[in-house]
N, C-alpha and C positions, 0 to 999 in steps of 0.2 A: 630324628623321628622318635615319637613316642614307644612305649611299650604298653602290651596289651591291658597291663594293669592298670597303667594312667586313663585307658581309655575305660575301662572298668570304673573306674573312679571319680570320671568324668560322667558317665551314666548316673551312678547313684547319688551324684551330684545336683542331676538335673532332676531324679526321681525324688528328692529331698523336695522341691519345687512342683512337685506332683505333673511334672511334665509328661504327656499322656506315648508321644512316640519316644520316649526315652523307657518307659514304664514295659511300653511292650517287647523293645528291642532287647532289654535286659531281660527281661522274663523269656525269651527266645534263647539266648545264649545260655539260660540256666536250665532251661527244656530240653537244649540239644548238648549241653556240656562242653560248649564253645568260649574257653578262653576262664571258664570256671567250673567248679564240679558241677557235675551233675546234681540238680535240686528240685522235685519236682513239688517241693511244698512252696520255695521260694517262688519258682516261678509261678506257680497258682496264685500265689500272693500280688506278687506283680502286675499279672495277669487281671484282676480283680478289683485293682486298682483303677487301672487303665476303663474299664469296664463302667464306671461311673460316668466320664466323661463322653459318654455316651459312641465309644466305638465298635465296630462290628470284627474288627479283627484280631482282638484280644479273647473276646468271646469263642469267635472260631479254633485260634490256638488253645484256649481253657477245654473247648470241648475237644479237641485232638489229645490231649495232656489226661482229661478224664479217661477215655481210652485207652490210654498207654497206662493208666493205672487199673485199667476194666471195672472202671464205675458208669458202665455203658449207660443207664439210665439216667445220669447227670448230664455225661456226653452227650446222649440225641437229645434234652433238652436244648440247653447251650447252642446247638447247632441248627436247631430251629426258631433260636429266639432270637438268633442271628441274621437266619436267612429273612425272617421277618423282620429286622429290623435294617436290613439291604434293602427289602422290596419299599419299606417307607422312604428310605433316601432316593432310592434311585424316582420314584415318585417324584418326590421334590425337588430333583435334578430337571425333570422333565418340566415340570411347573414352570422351573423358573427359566428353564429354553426357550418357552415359550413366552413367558414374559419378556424376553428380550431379544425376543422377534428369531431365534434364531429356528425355532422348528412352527412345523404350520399347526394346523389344529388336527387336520388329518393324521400327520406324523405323531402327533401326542396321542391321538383316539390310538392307532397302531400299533406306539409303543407301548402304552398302557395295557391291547390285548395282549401285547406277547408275553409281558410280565406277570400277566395272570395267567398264563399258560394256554392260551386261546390260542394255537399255531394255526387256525383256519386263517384267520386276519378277521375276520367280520366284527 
């Protein structure tokens, strides 16, 4: 079996390659100081990377990582630029359910109010 470091090495290997869950997963470990120091400039970096390719959970960790540096105002952007951009995917999740028959049209009207916050259902 490997050691931590190989698999270190292997991350930045794949982040060399701009690979987007390699990008995050490293910038994770350097967030929480798992398996390398603690770095939270590294991991911004990472994080920022990853963040091009259009993911919502690099984002979320950037804006956790801006807090733990108390650049709060960075934070609750990041964290809403995230959640909006959750509410577009999950949108197009539901599009394309229905494009392939697996939800009805009513299911789609539903899911869509509860996504916007409409708990009545109507």
């Amino acid at each position: 079996a490997g050691s931590s470091s190989d698999a270190i090495d292997y991350l930045w290997k794949a982040c060399d390659k701009d690979n987007p869950r390699a990008l995050i997963f490293l910038g994770w470990l350097y967030q929480m100081g798992e398996g390398v120091e603690k770095d939270f400039k590294q991991a911004a970096q990472l994080y920022e990377r990853a963040i091009v390719h259009d993911y919502v959970v690099p984002m979320l960790y950037l804006s956790r990582l801006r807090f733990q540096e108390r650049r709060y105002l960075s934070g609750v952007w990041l964290d809403l630029k995230a959640r909006w951009r959750g509410m577009r995917i999950a949108y197009e999740d539901v599009d394309d359910e229905r494009m392939w028959g697996y939800l009805s049209e009513d299911d789609v009207a539903r899911y869509k109010n509860w996504l916007s916050g409409n708990t009545r259902g109507d």
